[in-house]
C-alpha positions as CSV (number, residue, x, y, z in Angstrom):
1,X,0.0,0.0,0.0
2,X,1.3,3.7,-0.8
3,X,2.3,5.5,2.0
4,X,-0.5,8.2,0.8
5,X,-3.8,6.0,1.2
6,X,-2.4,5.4,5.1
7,X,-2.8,9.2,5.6
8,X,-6.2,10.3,7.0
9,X,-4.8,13.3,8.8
10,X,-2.0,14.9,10.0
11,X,-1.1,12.7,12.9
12,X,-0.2,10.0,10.9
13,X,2.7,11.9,9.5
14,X,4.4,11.7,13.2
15,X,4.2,8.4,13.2
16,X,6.7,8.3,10.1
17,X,10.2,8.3,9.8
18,X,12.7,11.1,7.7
19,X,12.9,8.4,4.8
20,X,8.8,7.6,4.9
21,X,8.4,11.6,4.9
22,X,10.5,12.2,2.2
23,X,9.0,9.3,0.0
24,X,5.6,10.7,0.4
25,X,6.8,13.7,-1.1
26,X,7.1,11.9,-3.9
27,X,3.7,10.4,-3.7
28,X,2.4,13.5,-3.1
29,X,4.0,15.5,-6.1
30,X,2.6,11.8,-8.3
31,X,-1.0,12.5,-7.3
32,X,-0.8,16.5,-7.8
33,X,0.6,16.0,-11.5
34,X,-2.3,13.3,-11.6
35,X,-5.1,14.8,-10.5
36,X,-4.9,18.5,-11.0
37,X,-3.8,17.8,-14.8
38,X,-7.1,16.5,-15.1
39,X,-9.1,19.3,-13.5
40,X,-7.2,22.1,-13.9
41,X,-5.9,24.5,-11.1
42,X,-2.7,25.8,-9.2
43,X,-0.1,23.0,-9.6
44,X,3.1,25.1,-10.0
45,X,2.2,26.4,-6.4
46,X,1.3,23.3,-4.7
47,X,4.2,21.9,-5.6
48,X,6.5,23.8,-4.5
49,X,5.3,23.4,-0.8
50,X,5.1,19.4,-0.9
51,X,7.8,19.1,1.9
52,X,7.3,22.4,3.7
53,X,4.2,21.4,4.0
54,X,4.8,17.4,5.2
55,X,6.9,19.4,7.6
56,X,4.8,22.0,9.0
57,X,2.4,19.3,9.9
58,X,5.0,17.4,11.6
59,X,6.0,20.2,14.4
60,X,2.4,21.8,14.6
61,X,-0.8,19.5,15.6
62,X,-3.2,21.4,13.4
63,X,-6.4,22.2,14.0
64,X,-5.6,23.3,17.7
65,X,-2.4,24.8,16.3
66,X,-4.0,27.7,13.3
67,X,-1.6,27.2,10.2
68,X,-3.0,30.3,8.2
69,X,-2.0,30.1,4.1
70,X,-1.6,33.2,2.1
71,X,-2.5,32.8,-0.7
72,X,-5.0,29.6,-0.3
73,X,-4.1,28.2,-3.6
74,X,-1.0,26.8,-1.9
75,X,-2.8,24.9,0.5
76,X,-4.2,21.4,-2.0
77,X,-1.1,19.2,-0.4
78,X,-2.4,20.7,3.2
79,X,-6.1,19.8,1.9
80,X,-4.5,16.4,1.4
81,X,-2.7,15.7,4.6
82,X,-5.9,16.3,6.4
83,X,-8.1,14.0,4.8
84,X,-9.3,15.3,1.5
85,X,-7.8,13.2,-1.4
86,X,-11.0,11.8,-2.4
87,X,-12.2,15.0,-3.2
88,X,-9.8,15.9,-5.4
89,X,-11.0,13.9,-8.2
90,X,-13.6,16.8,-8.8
91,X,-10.9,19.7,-8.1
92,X,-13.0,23.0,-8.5
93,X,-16.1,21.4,-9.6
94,X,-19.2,20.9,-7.9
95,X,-19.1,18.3,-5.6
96,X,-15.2,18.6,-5.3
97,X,-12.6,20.2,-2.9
98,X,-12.3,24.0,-3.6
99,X,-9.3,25.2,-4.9
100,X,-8.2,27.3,-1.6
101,X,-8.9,27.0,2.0
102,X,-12.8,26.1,2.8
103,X,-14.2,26.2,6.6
104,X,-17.2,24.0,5.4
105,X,-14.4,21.3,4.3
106,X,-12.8,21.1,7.1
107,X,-11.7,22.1,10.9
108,X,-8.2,22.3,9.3
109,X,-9.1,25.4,7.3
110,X,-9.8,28.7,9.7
111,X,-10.2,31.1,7.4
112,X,-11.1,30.9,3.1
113,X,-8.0,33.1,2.3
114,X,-7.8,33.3,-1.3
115,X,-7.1,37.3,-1.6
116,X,-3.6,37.4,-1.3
117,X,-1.5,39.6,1.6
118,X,-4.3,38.9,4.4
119,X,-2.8,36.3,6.6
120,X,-0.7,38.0,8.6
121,X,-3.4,40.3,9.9
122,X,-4.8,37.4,10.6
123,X,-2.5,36.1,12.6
124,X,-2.0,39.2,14.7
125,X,-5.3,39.4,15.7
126,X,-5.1,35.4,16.6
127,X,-2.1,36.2,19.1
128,X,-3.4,39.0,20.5
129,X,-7.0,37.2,21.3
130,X,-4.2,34.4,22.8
131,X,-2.7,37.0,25.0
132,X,-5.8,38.4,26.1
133,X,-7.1,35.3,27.0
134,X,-3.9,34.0,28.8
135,X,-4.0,31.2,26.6
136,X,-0.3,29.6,25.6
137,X,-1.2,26.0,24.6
138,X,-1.3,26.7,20.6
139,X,0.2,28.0,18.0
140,X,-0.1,30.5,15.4
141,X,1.5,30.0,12.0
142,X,1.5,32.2,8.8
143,X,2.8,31.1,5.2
144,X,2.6,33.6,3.5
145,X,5.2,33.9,0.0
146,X,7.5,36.3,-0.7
147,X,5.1,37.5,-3.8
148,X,2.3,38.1,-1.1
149,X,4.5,40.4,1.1
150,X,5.2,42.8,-1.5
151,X,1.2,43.3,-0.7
152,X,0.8,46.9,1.9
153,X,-1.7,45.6,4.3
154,X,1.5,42.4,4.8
155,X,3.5,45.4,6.0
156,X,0.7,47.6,8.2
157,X,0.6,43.5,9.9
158,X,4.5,43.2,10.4
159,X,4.2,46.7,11.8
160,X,2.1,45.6,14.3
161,X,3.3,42.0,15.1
162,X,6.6,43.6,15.7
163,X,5.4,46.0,18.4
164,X,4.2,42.8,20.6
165,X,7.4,40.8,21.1
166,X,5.9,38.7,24.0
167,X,3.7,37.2,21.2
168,X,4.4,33.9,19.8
169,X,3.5,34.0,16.2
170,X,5.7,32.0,13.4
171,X,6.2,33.3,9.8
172,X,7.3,31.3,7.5
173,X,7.8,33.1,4.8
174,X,7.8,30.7,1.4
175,X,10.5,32.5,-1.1
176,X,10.4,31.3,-4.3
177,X,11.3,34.7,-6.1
178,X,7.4,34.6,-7.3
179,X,4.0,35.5,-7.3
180,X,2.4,35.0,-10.4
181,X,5.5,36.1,-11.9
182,X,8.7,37.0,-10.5
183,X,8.5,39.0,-7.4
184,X,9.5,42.7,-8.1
185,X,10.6,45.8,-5.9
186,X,12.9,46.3,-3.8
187,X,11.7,43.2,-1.4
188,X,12.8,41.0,-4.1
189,X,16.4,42.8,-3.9
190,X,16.2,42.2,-0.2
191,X,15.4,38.5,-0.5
192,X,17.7,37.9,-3.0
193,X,21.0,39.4,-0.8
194,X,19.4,36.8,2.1
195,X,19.6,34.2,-0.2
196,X,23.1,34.9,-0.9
197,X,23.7,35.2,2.5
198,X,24.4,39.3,2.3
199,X,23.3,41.7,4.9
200,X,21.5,42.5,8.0
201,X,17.6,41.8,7.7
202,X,15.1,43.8,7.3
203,X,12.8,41.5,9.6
204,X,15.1,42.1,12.2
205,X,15.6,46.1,11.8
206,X,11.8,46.0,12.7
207,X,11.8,43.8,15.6
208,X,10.9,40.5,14.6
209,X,13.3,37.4,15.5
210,X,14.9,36.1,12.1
211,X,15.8,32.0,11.5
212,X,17.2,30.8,7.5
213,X,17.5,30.9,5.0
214,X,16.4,27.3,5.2
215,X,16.2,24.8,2.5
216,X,12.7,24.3,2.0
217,X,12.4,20.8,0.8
218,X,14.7,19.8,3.3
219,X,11.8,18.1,5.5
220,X,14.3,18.0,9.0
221,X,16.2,21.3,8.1
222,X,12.2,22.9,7.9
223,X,11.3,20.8,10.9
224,X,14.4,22.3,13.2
225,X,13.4,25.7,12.1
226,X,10.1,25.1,13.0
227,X,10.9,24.1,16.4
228,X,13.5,26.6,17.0
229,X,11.1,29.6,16.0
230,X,8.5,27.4,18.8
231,X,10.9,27.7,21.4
232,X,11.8,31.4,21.0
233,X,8.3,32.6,21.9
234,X,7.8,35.5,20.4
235,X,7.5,36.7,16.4
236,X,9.5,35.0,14.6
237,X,10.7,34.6,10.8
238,X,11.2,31.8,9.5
239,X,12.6,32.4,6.1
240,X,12.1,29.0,3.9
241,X,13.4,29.0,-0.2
242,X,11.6,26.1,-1.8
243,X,11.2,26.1,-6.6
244,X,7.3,26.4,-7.4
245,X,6.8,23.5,-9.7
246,X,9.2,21.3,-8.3
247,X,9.4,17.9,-9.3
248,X,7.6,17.7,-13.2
249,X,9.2,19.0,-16.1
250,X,6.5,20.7,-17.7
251,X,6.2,23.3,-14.5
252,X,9.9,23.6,-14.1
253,X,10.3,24.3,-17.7
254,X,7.6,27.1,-17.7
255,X,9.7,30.4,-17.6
256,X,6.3,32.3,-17.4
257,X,4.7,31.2,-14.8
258,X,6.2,27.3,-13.3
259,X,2.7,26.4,-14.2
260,X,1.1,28.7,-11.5
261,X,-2.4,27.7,-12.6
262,X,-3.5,25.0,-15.3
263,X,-6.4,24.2,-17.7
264,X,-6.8,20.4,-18.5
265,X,-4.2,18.7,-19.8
266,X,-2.0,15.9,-21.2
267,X,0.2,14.8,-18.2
268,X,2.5,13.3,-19.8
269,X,3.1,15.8,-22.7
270,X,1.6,18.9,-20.7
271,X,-0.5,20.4,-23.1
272,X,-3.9,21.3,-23.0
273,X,-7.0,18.9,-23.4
274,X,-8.9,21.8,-25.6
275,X,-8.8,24.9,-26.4
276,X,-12.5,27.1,-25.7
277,X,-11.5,29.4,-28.3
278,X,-10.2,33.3,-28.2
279,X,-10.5,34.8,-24.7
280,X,-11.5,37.9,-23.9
281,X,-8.3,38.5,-22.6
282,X,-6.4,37.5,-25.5
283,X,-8.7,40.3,-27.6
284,X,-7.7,43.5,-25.0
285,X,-4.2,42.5,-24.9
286,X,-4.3,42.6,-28.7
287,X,-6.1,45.6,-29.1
288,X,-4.4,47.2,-26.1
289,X,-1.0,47.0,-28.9
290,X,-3.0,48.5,-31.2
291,X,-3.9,51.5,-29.4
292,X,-0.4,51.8,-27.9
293,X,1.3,51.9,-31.2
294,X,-1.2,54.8,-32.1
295,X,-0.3,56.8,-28.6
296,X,2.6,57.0,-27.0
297,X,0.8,58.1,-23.9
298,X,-0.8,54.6,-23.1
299,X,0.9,52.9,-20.1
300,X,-0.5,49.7,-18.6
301,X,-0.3,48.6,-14.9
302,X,-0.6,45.6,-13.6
303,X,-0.7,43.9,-9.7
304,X,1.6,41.0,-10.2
305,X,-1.2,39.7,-13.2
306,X,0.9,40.7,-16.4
307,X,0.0,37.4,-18.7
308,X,-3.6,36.3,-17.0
309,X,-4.8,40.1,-17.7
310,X,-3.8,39.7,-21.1
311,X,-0.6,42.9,-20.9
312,X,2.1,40.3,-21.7
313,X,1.6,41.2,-25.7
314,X,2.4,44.8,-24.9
315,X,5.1,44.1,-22.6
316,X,6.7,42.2,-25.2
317,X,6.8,44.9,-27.6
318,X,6.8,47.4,-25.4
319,X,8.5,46.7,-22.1
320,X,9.1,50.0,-21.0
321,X,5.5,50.4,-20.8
322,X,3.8,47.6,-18.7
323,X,4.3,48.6,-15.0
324,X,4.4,45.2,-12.5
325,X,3.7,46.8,-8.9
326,X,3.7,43.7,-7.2
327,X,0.3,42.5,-5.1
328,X,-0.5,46.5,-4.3
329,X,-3.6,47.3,-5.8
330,X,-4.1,50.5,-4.0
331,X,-0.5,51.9,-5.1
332,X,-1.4,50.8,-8.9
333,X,-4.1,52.9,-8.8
334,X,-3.3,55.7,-7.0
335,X,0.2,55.2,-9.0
336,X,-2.5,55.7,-12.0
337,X,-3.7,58.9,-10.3
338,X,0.0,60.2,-10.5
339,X,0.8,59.0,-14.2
340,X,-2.7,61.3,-15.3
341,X,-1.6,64.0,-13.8
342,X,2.1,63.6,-15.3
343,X,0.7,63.4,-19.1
344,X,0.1,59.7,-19.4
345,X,-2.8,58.0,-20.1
346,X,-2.6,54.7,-17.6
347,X,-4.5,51.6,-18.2
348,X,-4.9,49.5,-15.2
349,X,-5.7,46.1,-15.8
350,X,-6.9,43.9,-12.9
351,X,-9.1,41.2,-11.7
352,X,-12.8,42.3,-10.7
353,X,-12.5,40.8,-8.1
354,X,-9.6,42.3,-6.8
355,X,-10.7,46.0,-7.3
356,X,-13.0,46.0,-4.1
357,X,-9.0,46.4,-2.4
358,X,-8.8,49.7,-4.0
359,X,-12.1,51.1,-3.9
360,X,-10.9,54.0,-1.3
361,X,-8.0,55.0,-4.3
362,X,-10.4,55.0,-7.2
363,X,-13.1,57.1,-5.5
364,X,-10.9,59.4,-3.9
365,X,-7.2,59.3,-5.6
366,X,-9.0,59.0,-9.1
367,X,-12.7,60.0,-9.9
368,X,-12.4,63.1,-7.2
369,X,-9.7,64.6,-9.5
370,X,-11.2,63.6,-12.5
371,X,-8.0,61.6,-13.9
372,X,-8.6,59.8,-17.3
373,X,-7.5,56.5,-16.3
374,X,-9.1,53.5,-17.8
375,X,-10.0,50.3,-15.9
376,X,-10.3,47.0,-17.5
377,X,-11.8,44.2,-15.0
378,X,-11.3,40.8,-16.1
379,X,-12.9,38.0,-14.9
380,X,-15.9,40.1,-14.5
381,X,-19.1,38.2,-13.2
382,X,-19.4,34.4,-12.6
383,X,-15.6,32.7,-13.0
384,X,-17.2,29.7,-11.2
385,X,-14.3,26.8,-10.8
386,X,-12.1,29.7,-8.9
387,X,-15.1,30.0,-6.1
388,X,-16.8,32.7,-4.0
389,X,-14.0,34.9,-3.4
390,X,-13.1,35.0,-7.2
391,X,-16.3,35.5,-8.7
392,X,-16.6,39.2,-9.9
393,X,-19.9,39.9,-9.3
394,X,-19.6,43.0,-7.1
395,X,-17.9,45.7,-9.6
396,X,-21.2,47.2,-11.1
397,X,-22.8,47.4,-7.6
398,X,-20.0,49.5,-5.8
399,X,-18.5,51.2,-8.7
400,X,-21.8,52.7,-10.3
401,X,-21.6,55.1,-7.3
402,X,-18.1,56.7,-7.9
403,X,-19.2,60.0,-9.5
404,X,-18.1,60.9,-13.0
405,X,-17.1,56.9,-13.5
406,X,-18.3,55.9,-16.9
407,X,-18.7,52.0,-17.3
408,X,-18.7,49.7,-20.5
409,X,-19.3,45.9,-20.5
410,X,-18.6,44.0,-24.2
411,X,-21.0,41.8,-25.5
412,X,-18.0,40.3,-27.8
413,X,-14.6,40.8,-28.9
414,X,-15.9,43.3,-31.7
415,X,-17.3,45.5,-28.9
416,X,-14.3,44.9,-26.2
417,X,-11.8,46.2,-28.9
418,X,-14.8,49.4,-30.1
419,X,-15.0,50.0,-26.2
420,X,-11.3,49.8,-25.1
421,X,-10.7,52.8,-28.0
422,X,-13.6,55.0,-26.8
423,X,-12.8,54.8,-23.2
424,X,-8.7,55.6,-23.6
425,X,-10.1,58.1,-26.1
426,X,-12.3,59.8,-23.1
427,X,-10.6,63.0,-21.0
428,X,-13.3,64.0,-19.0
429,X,-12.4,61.3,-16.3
430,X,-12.2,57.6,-15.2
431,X,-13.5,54.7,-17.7
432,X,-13.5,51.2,-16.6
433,X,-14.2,48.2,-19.2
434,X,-15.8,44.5,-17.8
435,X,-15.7,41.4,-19.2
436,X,-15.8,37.9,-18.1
437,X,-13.5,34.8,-17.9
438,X,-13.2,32.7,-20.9
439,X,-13.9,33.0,-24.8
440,X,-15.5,35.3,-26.7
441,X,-17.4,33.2,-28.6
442,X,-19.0,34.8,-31.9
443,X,-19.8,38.4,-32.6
444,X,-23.3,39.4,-31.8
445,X,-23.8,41.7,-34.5
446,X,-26.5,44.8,-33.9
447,X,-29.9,44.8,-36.1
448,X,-30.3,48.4,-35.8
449,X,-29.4,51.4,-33.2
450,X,-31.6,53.3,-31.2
451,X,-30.3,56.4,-29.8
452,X,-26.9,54.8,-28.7
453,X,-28.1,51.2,-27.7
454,X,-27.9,48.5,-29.9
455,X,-30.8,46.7,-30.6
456,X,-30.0,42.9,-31.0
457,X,-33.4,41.5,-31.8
458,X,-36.8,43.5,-32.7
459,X,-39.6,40.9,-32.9
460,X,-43.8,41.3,-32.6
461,X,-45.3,43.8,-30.4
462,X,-43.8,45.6,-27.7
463,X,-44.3,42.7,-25.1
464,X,-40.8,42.7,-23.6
465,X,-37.8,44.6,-23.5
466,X,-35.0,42.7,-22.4
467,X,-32.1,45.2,-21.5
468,X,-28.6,42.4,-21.8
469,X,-25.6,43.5,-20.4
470,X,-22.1,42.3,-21.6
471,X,-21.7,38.2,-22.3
472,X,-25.2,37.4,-21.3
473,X,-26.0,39.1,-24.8
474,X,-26.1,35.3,-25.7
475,X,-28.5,34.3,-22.9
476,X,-30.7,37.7,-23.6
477,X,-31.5,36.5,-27.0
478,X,-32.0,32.4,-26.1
479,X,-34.6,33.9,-23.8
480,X,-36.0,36.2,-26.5
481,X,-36.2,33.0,-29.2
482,X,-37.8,31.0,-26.3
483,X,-40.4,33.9,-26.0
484,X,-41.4,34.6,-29.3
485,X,-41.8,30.8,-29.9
486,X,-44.9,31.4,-27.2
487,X,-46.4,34.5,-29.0
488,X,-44.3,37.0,-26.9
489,X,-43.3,40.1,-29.0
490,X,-39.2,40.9,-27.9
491,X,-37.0,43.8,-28.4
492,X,-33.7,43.2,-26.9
493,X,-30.9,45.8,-26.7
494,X,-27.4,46.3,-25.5
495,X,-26.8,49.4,-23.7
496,X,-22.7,49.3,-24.3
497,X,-22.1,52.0,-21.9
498,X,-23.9,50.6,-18.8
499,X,-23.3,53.5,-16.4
500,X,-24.3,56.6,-16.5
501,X,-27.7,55.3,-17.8
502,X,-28.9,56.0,-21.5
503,X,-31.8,57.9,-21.3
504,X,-33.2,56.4,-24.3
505,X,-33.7,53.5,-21.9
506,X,-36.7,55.3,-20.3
507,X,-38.2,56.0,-23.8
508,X,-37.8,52.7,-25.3
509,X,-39.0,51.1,-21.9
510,X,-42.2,53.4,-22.3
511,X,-43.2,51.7,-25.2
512,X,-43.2,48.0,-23.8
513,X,-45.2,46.5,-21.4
514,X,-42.4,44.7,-19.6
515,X,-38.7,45.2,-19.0
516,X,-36.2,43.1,-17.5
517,X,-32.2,43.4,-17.4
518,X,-29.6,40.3,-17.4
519,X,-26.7,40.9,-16.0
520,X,-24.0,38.6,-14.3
521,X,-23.6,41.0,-11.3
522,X,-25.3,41.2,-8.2
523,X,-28.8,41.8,-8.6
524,X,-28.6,44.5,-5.4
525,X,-27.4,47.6,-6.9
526,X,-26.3,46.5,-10.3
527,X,-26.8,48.0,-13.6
528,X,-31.0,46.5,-13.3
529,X,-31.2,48.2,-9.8
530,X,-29.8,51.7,-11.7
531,X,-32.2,51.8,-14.9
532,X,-35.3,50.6,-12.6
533,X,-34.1,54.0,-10.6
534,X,-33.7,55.8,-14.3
535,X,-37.5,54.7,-15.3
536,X,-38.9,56.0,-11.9
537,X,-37.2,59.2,-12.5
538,X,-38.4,59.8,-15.8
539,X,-42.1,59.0,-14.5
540,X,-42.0,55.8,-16.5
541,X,-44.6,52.9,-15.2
542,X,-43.6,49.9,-17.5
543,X,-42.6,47.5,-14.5
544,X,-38.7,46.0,-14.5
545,X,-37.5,42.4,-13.4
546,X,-34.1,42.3,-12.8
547,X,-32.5,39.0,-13.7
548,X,-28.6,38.8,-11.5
549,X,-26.9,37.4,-9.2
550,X,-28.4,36.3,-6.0
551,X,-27.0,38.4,-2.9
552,X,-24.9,35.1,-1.5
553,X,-21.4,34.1,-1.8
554,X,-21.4,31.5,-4.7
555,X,-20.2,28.0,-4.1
556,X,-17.3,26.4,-6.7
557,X,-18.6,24.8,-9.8
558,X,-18.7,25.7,-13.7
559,X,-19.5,28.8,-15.1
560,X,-22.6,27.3,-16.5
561,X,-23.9,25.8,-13.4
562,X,-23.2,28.4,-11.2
563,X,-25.0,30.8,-13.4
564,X,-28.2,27.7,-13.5
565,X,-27.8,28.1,-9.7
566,X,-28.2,31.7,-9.9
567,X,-31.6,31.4,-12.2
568,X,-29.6,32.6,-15.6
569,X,-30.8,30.2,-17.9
570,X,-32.8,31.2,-20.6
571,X,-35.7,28.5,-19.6
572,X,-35.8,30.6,-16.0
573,X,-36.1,33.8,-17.1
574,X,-38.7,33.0,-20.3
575,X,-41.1,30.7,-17.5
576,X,-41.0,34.2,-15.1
577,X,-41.2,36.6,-18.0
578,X,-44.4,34.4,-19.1
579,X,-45.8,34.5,-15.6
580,X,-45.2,38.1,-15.5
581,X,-47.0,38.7,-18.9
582,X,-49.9,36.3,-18.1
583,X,-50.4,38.5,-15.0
584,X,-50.0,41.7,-16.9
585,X,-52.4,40.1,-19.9
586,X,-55.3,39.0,-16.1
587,X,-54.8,42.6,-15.3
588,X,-55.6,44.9,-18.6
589,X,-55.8,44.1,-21.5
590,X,-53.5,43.6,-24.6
591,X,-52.8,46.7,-26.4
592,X,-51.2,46.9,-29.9
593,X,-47.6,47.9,-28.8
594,X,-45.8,51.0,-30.2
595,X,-43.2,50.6,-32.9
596,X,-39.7,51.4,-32.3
């Protein structure tokens, strides 16, 4: 039997000896290559932190002791260790083990940390609850990678763990000179002298007890760390090197990334299962060149995301012009702020998601001063496998209320690239561009326009107007087929520019005796919540159903059947839109409709 089907959880590991540990490093790495080339996910990451890991759970006796990862998609050999192989063969999909920490999986998992630069604070506020309670029979542990500390809330944390020396806290800090991509600034400088053995540390100019560099997948030189930092009782650093994608050629090979995250794929070859066809992505970064070689002013930023936010095209041509600021969204954009201001027109590029962190920056450092600076949000809406913490759903709710922030959302490629070249072309402030994870697909050409929407589909009388944001153009007009097939008349239109709100909106909403919006944001305050407000203003009584995303944290699973789960199938919305017109048709009756 393999030593891996004897573990159940972590306590079995102390019953092995160095040669057993090291061996089931090897399984380890064998069932990571296995079963995440299958699924897709983080396998560059993972293993990297094989023995660190086998270590870790060797010295600590986890859950009473709180190991904390940061980021959580370096945590599937941890998920393993504590009794979750079995769910691995569904990695990221419904029914499987998430792809980062998940308190409903286990006791082992405190907190779902899967935003990256959070753990320490964490940890703090861990020790300090400790201290307060008199309580010294556990330990807290942080692993948090030399990528994630070039993130400012890692540093307001060290500030603070620093000024309580009688707390016992370990850091490990996991330095493998990455994030996504190689770490930059000045901490990579820093970590790279330590490496070399150079120096005084800056760990230790603040206050905080230093231990390494220490060989990371060197299980007993890890373990004696471990214990040492254990026995100094207080904040200690223990500064571990370890290679993400150790151990499988097609990871080690990978200058871009070491295979940071995966689709499906051959495992012996390492290439891809499928391809879904042109990304999103792929379209701005290639339009993003275009526009760049037509203005020299263009400069795109990016937080540690250059390939997955689709800049590498333009740093490749244009290195000097693609700015890596490490994990610091609020610098980036506040950084942005400061390049407006200088003459340059910055593009930020950035996951939805990870926007919310600079909120404050963009309302105040931005929109208040007016700066053209453009925003393009991948991974906008539903992203599904990733799970709750990764789905973009929130930008149209909290950004439609910075002032003077205009906001487009691409039906297709066609529109992304029209979009991008209007919003770097605008000067009278912010723009910000959304589009989801994954292809494309086919252009969804306009039948006509009214006023500055597109109108997509014109069909019968004025039954319906179905107002389609972005992607779910696709959806909009299943719904709209489904509807006419039941003797439903359908206008469906495209908006482009989501906020501010058209005003032809109102007027076209006049003239039907229904409206509804789609849209793959929250339903509370997205771009539905903001016309519905547009028609009461304008004294318009048509009534609007907005058709969103459900105000809950989404659970791991497929784009498509996270969006089903959501109601955004074109069978839900045409069985409520034919409710809603059958209790229309009980109340008044049918008029003729006004032509558009």
């Amino acid at each position: 039997m393999a030593l891996l089907d004897t573990v159940r959880d972590p306590a079995r590991l102390r019953e092995l000896t160095a040669a057993q540990l090291r061996d089931l490093a090897g399984e380890i790495r064998a069932f990571l290559i296995d079963r995440v080339s299958a699924s897709g996910g983080h396998l560059g990451p993972n293993l990297g932190v094989v023995e660190l890991t086998i270590a870790l759970h060797t010295v600590f006796e986890s859950p009473r002791d709180r190991l904390l990862w940061d980021t959580g998609h370096q945590s599937y050999v941890h998920k393993i260790l504590t009794g979750r192989q079995a769910g691995f063969d569904r990695l990221r999909k419904t029914g499987g083990v998430s792809g980062y920490p998940s308190r409903d999986e286990s006791e082992h998992d405190l907190v779902e940390n899967s935003h990256a630069s959070t753990a320490l604070s964490y940890a703090d506020g861990l020790a300090r609850a400790d201290a307060h309670l008199g309580r010294r029979d556990r330990a807290t542990v942080a692993i948090i990678g030399d990528g994630a500390m070039t993130g400012g809330m890692a540093w307001e944390a060290l500030n603070n763990i620093a000024g309580g020396p009688d707390r016992p806290l370990v850091i490990v800090l996991n330095d493998n000179g990455r994030s996504y991509a190689p770490t930059v600034g000045g901490l990579a400088e820093h970590l790279a002298d330590l490496r070399s053995g150079h120096g005084a540390t800056l760990f230790e100019q603040l206050g905080l007890l230093y231990l390494g560099p220490v060989d990371g997948h060197d299980i007993t030189a890890v373990q004696d760390a471990l214990r040492q930092a254990v026995a100094l009782e207080g904040p200690v650093v223990v500064h571990v090197i370890t290679a993400k994608g150790r151990g499988y050629p097609h990871t080690e090979s990978n200058e871009l990334d070491l295979g940071h995250a995966v689709k499906p794929m051959d495992p012996v070859t390492g290439l891809p299962l499928g391809s879904s066809g042109r990304s999103f992505t792929a379209v701005f970064g290639e339009k993003l060149v275009e526009l760049a070689e037509a203005r020299a002013d263009i400069v795109a930023i990016t937080a540690a995301m250059t390939e997955p936010t689709g800049l590498l095209p333009l740093q490749r041509r244009h290195p000097g012009r693609v700015i890596d600021v490490g994990i610091a969204e609020q610098h980036a954009v506040t950084m942005a702020a400061g390049l407006s201001m200088g003459g340059v027109h910055p593009v930020v590029a950035i996951y939805s998601t990870f926007v919310n962190r600079a909120l404050d920056q963009l309302l105040m450092d931005v929109a208040l001063h007016r700066r053209p600076v453009t925003f393009v949000l991948d991974r906008s809406g539903v992203t599904g496998d990733d799970g709750p913490s990764h789905n973009g759903m929130w930008d149209l709710s909290v950004l439609q209320v910075v002032p003077g922030l205009r906001i487009a959302a691409p039906r297709d490629g066609t529109r992304l690239g029209e979009l991008l070249a209007e919003a770097v072309a605008w000067q009278e402030g912010p723009t910000l561009l959304r589009f989801p994870k994954g292809s494309a697909g086919d252009d969804v050409p306009a039948v006509a326009v009214f006023n500055g929407l597109d109108v997509l589909r014109r069909t019968g009388p004025s039954d319906v107007l179905i107002v389609s944001v972005g992607a779910l153009a696709g959806l909009a007009l299943l719904a709209a087929e489904d509807l006419v097939a039941r003797g439903i008349g359908v206008t469906v239109v495209d908006p482009r520019w989501v906020n501010p709100v058209n005003p032809a909106l109102a007027d076209i909403a006049r003239r039907h005796r229904l409206a509804i919006t789609v849209e793959d944001n929250s339903r509370v305050g997205g771009v539905g919540s903001a016309i519905a407000q547009a028609l009461r203003d304008n004294d318009v009584r048509t009534p609007l159903r907005e058709f969103g995303i459900p105000r809950r944290f989404l659970q791991h699973g497929s784009r498509a059947e996270v969006l089903a789960a959501c109601g955004l199938t074109a069978r839900d919305i045409t069985e409520a839109v034919t409710g809603l017109i059958t209790d229309l048709d009980a109340r008044e009756p049918v008029g003729s409709g006004v032509e558009l």
